[in-house]
N, C-alpha and C positions, 0 to 999 in steps of 0.2 A: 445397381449398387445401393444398399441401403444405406441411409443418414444414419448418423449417430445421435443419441440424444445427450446435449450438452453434459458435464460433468458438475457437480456443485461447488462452486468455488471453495466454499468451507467446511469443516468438517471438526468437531459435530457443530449443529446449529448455534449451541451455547458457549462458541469457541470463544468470543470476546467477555463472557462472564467467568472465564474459570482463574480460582486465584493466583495471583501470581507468585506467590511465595513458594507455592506448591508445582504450578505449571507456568516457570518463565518464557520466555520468548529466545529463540533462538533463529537465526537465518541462515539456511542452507545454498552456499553459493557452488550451481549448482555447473557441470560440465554441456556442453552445448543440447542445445531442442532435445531437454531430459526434464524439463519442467514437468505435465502432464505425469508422467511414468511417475517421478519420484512423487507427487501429489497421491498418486493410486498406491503406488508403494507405503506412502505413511498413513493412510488408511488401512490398506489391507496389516498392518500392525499395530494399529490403533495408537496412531500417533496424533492427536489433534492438530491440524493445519491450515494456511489462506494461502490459495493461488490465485488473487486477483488475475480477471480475463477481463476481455474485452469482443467484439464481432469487427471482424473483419470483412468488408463485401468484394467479391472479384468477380469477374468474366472470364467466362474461359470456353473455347470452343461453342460462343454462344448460352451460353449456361451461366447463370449467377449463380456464386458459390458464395455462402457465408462459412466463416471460419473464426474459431476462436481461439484468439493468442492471447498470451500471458502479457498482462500489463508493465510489467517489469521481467522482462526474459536474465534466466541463468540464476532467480533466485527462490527462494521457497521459503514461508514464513512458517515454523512450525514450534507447539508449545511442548514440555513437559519436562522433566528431568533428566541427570547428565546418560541415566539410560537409554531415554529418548533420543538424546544427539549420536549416543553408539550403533541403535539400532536404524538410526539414517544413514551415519556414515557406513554400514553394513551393505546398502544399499549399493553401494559400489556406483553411486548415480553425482556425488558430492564433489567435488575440488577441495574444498572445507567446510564447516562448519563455524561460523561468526559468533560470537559469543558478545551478546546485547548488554552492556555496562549502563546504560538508560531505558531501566525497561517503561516507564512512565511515558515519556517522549516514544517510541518504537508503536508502544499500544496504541496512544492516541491518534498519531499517524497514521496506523491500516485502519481504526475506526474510523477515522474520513472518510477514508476511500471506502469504506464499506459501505458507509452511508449517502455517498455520492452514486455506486451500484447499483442499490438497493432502489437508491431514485427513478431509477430506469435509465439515465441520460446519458446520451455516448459519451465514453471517455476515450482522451485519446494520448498516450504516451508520447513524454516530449522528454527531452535533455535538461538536465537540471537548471535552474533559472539562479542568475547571481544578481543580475539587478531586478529591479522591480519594488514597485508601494507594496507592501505589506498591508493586506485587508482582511474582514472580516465580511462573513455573508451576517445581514443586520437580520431580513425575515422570510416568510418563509417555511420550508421546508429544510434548506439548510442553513436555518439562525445559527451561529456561532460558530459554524466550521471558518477558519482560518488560513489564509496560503499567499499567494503573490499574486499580482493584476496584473494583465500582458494583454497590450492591444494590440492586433495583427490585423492586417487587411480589412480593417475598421472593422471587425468584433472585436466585443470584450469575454477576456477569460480568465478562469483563476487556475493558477498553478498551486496544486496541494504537493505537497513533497513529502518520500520517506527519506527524512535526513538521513538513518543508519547507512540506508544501501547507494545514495548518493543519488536516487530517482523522483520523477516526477509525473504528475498526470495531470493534463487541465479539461476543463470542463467550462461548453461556450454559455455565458447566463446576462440578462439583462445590468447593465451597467449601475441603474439605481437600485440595484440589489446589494450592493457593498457599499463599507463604509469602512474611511483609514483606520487599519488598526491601534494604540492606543500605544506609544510608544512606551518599550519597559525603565524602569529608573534604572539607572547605573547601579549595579552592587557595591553595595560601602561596608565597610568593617564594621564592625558593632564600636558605637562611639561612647561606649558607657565607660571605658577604660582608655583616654585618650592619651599619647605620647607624647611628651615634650622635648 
């Protein structure tokens, strides 16, 4: 039986440069193990997309089988205008379409993960994380990426999160690698006009 040779997570290469004014962000949540398909689907229409994956290694009748699943299953990051989100839900592959109210935050979050990818380093799909220090990676390769610290089974890991879709991924890295991230000031009213 022949292997398959992996698919490219993104499409096209210059998907995290194109503008957003022009090519917003949209997430296709998507009906069950229809990830892949609706990924080749908005290619084959030229829909600019990210289906972050991951390798999965198994055993099976003696055989090691690696397999690659979607880091975040049922959902699909895909760019362009409101014809763009017709021509997926076309697709007949969709439950809905998400419509991204913070395209700023949504970007910034698959660029982590893309750049955690790109690293080489396994990532591995976890359940969104509620507690945890807020860190920063200080240096490095990934200076400034951002996310949670979570010590398990004495590793340290950071959980990067896509707030939109309510998911997470962490990645195992040396604990003097991060440093607390910088807490944000409370937001105040503009005090040039104060009320008495």
């Amino acid at each position: 039986m022949p292997i398959l040779k992996p698919e490219a997570d993104l499409f096209p290469e210059e998907l995290f440069e194109l503008p957003a004014d022009v090519s917003p962000w949209w997430v296709a949540h998507l009906r069950s193990r229809q990830e892949k398909l609706a990924s080749r689907e908005a290619r084959l229409r030229g829909i600019p997309c990210f289906l972050p994956k991951y390798e999965k290694e198994t055993r099976r009748d003696g055989r090691k089988r690696i397999s690659s699943l979607p880091l975040f299953p049922g959902y699909l990051f895909f760019r362009g205008s409101r014809d763009a989100r017709f021509e997926m839900l076309m697709t007949h592959l969709c439950v809905r379409i998400l419509e991204v109210t913070d395209q700023a935050s949504l970007h910034a979050d698959l660029l982590q993960i893309r750049r955690l990818q790109l690293a080489g380093l396994p990532l591995i799909a976890v359940p969104v994380v509620k507690a945890g220090d807020q860190v920063r990676i200080a240096e490095g390769p990934f200076a400034g990426v951002s996310g949670v610290i979570l010590k398990e089974k004495g590793k340290t890991r950071l959980i990067v999160s896509v707030r939109f879709i309510n998911r997470s991924v962490c990645v195992e890295l040396p604990r003097e690698a991060v440093v607390p991230e910088p807490a944000q000031p409370p937001h105040r009213k503009d005090s040039s006009n104060p009320s008495r």
